[in-house]
N, C-alpha and C positions, 0 to 999 in steps of 0.2 A: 403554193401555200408555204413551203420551205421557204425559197426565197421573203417572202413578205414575214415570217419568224424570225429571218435573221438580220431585216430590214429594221423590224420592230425593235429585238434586240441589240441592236449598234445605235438606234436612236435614244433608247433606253438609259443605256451606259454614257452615250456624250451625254447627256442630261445632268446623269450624277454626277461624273467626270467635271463639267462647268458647275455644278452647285456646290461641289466639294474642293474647285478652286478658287469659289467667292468666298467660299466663310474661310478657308487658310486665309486670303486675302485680307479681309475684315480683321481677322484675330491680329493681324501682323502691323493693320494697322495704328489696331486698337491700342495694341502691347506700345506702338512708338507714340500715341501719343503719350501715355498716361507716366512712360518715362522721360519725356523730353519736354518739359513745359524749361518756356524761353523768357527771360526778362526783353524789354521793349530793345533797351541800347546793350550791342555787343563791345566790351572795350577791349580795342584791338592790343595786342599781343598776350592778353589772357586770359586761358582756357576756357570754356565754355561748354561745359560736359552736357549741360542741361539737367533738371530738376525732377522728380517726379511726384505725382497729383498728391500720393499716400504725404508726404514728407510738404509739399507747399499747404495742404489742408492744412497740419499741425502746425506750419509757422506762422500762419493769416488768422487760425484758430476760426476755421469755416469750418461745421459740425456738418454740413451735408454738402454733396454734390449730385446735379444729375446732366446726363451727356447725351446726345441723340445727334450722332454724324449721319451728312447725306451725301450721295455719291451715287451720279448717272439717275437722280429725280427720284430717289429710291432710299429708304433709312437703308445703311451699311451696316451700321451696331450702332447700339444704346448700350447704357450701364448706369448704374447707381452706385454712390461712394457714401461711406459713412452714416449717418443718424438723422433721422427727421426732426428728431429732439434729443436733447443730453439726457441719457438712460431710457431713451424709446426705441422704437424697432428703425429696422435697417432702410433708407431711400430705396423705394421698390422703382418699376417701372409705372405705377398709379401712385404714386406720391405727389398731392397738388405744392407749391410755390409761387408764390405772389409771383407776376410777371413782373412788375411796378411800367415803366413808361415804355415795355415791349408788346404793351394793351394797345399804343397807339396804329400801330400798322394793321390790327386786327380792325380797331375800328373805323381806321380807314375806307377799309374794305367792303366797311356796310355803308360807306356814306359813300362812294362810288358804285354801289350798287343800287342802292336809291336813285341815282343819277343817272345809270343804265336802266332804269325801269321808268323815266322819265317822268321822277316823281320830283325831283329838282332839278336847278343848274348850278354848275357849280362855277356861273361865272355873273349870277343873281347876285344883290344885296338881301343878305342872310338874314335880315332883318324881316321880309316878305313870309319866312316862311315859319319865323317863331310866333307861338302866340301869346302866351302868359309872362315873356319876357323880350325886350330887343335892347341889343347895343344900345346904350345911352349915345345920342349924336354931342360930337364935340368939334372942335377945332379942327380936327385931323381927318374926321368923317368928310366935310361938309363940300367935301367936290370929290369925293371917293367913296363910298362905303363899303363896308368892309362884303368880300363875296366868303362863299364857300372852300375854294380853292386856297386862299387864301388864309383859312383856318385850316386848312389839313398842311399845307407847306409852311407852316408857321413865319408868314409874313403878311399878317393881320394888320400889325401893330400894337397886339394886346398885350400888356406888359407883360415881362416874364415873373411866373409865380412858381415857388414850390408848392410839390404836394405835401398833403398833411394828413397824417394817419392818427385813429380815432378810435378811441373805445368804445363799443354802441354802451355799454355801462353805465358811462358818460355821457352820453349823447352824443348823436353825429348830423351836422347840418344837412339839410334839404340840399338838392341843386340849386336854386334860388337862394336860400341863404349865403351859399358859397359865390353864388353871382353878385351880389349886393354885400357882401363883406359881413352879414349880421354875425349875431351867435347862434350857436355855438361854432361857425363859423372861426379861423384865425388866422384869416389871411385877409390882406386887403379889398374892395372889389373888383372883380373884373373888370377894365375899361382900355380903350383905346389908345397906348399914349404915343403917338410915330402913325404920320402917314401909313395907310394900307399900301399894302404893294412895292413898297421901295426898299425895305430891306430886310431880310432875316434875324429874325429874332425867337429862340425856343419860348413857347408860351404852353402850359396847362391850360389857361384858362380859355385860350383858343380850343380846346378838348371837351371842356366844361359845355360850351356852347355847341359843339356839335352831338354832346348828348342830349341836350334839351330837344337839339333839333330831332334827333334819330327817336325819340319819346313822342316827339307831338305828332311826327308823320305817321309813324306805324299804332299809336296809340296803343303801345302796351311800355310794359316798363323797360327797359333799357336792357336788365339779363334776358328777358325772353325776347326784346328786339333781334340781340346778337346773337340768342342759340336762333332764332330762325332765318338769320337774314346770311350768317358766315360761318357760326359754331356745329348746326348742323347739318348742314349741307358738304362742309368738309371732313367731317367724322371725328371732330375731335368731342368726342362723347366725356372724355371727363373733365372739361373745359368749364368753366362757368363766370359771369360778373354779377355769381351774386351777391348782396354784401347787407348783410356779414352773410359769411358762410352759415349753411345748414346745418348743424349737429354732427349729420353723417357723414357728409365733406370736412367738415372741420376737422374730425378724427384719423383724415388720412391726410391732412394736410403739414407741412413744414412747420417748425415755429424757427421765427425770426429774430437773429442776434446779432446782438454788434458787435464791435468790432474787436471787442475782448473775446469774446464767443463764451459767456458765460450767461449774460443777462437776456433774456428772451421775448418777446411777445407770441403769447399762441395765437393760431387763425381766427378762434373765436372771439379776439380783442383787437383783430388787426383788422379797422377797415377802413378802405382809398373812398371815400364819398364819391370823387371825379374820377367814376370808371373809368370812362372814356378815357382818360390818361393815364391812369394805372393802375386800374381794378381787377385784371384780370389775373384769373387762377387755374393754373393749367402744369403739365407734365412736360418733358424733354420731346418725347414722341410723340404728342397730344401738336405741342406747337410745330415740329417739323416737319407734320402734316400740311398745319398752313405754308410753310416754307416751301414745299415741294408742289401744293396747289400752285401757287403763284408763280412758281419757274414754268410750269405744266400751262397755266393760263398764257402766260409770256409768250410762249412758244404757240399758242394755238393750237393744247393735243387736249386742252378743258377746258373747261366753263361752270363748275359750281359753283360759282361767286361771280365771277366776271369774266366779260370773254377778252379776247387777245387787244383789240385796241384799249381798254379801259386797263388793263393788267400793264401796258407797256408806260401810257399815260400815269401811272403812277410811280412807275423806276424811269422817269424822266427824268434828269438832273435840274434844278431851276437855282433860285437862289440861294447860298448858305454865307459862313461865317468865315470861308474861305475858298481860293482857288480850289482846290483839292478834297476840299470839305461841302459839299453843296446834297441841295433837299429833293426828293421829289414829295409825291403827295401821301407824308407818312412815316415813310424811310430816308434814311442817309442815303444816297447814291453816289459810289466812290469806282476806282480801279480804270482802266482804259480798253475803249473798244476795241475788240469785241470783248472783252472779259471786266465786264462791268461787274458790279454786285450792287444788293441791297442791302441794308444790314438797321438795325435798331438797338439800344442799348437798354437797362433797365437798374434806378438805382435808388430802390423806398425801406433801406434794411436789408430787404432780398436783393443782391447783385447779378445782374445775369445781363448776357448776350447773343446776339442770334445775327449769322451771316449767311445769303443765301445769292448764288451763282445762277443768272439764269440759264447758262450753259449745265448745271444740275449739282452743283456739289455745294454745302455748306454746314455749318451747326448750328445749337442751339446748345446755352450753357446755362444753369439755374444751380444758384445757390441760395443757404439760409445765416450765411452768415455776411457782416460788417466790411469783413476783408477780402469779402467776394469779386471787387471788383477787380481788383489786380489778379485774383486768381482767372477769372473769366477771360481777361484779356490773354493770360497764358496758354492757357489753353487751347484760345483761337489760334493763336502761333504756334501753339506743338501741331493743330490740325493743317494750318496751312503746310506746316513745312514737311508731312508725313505724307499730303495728299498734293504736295507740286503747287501750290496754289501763286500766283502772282506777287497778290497783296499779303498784308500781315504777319511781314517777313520783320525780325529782328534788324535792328540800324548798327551800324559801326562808328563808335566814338573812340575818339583819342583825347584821354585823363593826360593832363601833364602834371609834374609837382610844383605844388604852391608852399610855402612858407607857415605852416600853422599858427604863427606869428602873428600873420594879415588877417587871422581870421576875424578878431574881435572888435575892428571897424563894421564887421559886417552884421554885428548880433545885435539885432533889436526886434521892431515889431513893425510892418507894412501894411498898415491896416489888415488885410486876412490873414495877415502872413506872418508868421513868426520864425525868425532863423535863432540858431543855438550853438552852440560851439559842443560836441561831445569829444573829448584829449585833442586829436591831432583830425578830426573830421567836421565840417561843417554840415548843419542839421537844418531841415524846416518844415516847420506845421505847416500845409496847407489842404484843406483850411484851418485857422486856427483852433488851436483844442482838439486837434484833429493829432493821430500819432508821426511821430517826426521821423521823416526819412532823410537819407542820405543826400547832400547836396555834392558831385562830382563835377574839379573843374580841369574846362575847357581852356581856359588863361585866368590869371588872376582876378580876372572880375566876369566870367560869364560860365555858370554853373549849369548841369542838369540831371534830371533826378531819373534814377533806371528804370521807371515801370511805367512810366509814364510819359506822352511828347511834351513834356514842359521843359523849358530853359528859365532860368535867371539870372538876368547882367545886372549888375550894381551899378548906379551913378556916383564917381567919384571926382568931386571939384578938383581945383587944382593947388588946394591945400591936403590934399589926402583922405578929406572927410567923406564921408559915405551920407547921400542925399537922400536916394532913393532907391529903386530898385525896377524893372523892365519885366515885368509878369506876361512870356510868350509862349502858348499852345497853339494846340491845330487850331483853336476854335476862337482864342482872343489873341491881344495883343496888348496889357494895359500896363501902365503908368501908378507907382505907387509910391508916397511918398515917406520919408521915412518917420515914424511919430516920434516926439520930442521924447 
């Protein structure tokens, strides 16, 4: 009996012993993120102390932040920063946040699940399974029609649309309305424009449609589709697409500001019509529940949503807009095996980000302000680099001096783009009307901007003149000319 006391007792102690070395762990990591947030480009030979959350909130003027890291399939720590609203209470752990286009990988998940229940295919012409509405056939249809698949990897061919947020006040169009471009409707209609299948192109409206689809199978409406088919089954209980929000959700929800962080929309006037592409309203630790299903599914140690072949099928890499940049069905899938990831972005007002390892470590970042997004990217970068992580690691550039002089060949206007000259630094909206950041250069004609993978090289004839300009991201590569 001794023995098995003092058995009990040593097992006891390593217990606490490991729980009371997780949370030091946690707090240590916590503390390095919230001080170390990273711009994208390091310019080599000068210092680089890093930033902290409190101090980049106030300079983005993003009123709220909320944080929810994962580590070993398992939330590490969460935390809430600053205000739900200007003069309201504090970002709790149940403070909802528009997801905006990080709705997409949720409702991925129901329309592969559908597919595992062998209610579709997702390799059918998607036209079979709508009924009150199908692709209009065109040019591009008429030896391909567009499948399922194809709508979730967004290489439909359906043009690319933004979303559009609505006052119900006002009125907010139907699904259908927004398919067919009516009113109150303000966006064009959904249709076809590029062969299906041959190249990647981001499209909403390929979202649009697989709401209609997820509505007509399950014949309920769209939020009680998703709370039954992903939202509850993985416990994100304060999750919801409903829209507009309920009264009582509404009141514990973010409001949403731009980029001044003054001017706001509340939850009850904010609403995404095309769920399915960026409806959803949920919490830091609400979402990194699904984040940590889907590593757990990956692996084959779950199955609330999908089991291991359909979960892998979906962080498959296929087409995208670059080597480095490519889709699976959903998600971004980037990094090298074995240390792949998933990851999706989110940008309607609310700016937020969500990276997920399926080896088990990732975040989830929501914010309510404008200048979220640069903040969001920071943040992934203070986590990667406090938790080892491969990817989304700060770049090294080398600024050389240019002649402040030269600068004023270069100030005009490139269709989105507007560059500026501020004393001895050059500037550029993009997009235009947008706040002007610092352009840093590479050699006298090929600039790049620090929070962001963008470059810009100027075309200069062989008179001196500036023609045009070379607009290059991860994701394009365009040609812009310069206006008269």
């Amino acid at each position: 009996m001794h023995k098995h006391l003092w058995l009990s007792l040593i097992a006891s102690l390593f217990v606490q012993c490991a729980i009371s070395q997780t949370d030091d762990s946690a707090a240590r990591h916590e503390k390095a993120v919230e001080e170390n947030l990273r711009y994208l480009a390091v310019i080599k030979g000068r210092p680089d102390p890093g930033m902290s959350l409190a101090d980049q909130m106030l300079r983005l003027h993003v009123p709220g932040v909320s944080i929810a890291v994962i580590h070993d399939k398992r939330i590490d720590w969460s935390k809430g920063y600053g205000v739900a609203r200007l003069g309201g209470p504090p970002v709790s752990a149940s403070t909802l946040f528009g997801a905006a286009s990080m709705s997409k990988p949720v409702t991925a998940v129901a329309v592969l699940r559908l597919a595992q229940e062998g209610k579709i295919d997702l390799d059918m012409d998607v036209n079979i399974y709508l009924k009150s509405w199908k692709i209009p056939a065109n040019e591009y249809t008429k030896n391909h029609p567009v499948t399922v698949r194809e709508l979730l990897s967004h290489t439909s061919g359906i043009g690319t649309r933004s979303g559009m947020i609505y006052d119900p006040d006002k009125g907010v169009p139907s699904v259908l309305e927004i398919l067919e471009g009516k009113p109150p409707a303000t966006t064009s209609p959904v249709r076809v424009e590029s062969e299906p299948g041959k190249k990647y192109a981001y499209a909403n409206g390929g979202y649009m449609i697989l709401e209609l689809l997820i509505t007509e199978l399950t014949g309920k409406s769209f939020a009680e589709a998703m709370r039954d088919l992903v939202l509850a089954p993985i416990g994100m209980s304060h999750s919801t697409y409903e829209a507009p929000l309920s009264p009582a959700k509404a009141a514990t929800a973010a409001t949403a500001y731009d980029e001044g962080g003054t001017s706001g929309t509340a939850a009850a006037h904010f609403v995404e019509p095309n769920a399915a592409a960026g409806g959803l309203w949920t919490t830091a630790t609400d979402y990194a529940k699904f984040v940590i299903e889907l590593q757990k599914e990956y692996a084959g140690e779950s199955h609330r949503a999908l089991d291991q072949k359909m979960a892998q099928m979906m962080v498959t890499a296929g087409l995208g807009p670059s080597e480095s940049i490519r889709w699976g069905l959903g998600v971004r899938v980037g990094g090298t095996p074995p240390h792949i990831y998933f990851e999706h972005g989110g940008s309607a007002v609310f700016q937020c980000d969500m990276v997920g390892y399926p080896s088990g470590d990732g975040v989830v970042v929501l914010t309510n302000g404008g200048g979220g997004g640069s903040l969001s990217d920071q943040v992934v970068r203070s986590v990667a680099q406090a938790y080892g992580w491969p990817d989304f690691q700060p770049v090294e550039h080398i600024v050389v001096p240019v002649d402040p002089s030269k600068f004023g060949r270069y100030v005009g206007t490139y269709d989105f783009i507007k560059v500026t000259r501020d004393g001895s630094h050059l500037m550029a909206e993009i997009p235009l009307g947008s706040k002007a950041q610092e352009l840093f250069p590479e050699s006298d004609t090929q600039y790049f901007l620090r929070d962001e993978p963008t470059r810009v090289i100027f075309d200069v004839n062989k008179d001196g003149s500036v023609t045009g300009l070379e607009f290059i991201t991860t994701y394009v590569h365009w040609h812009r000319e310069k206006n008269p």
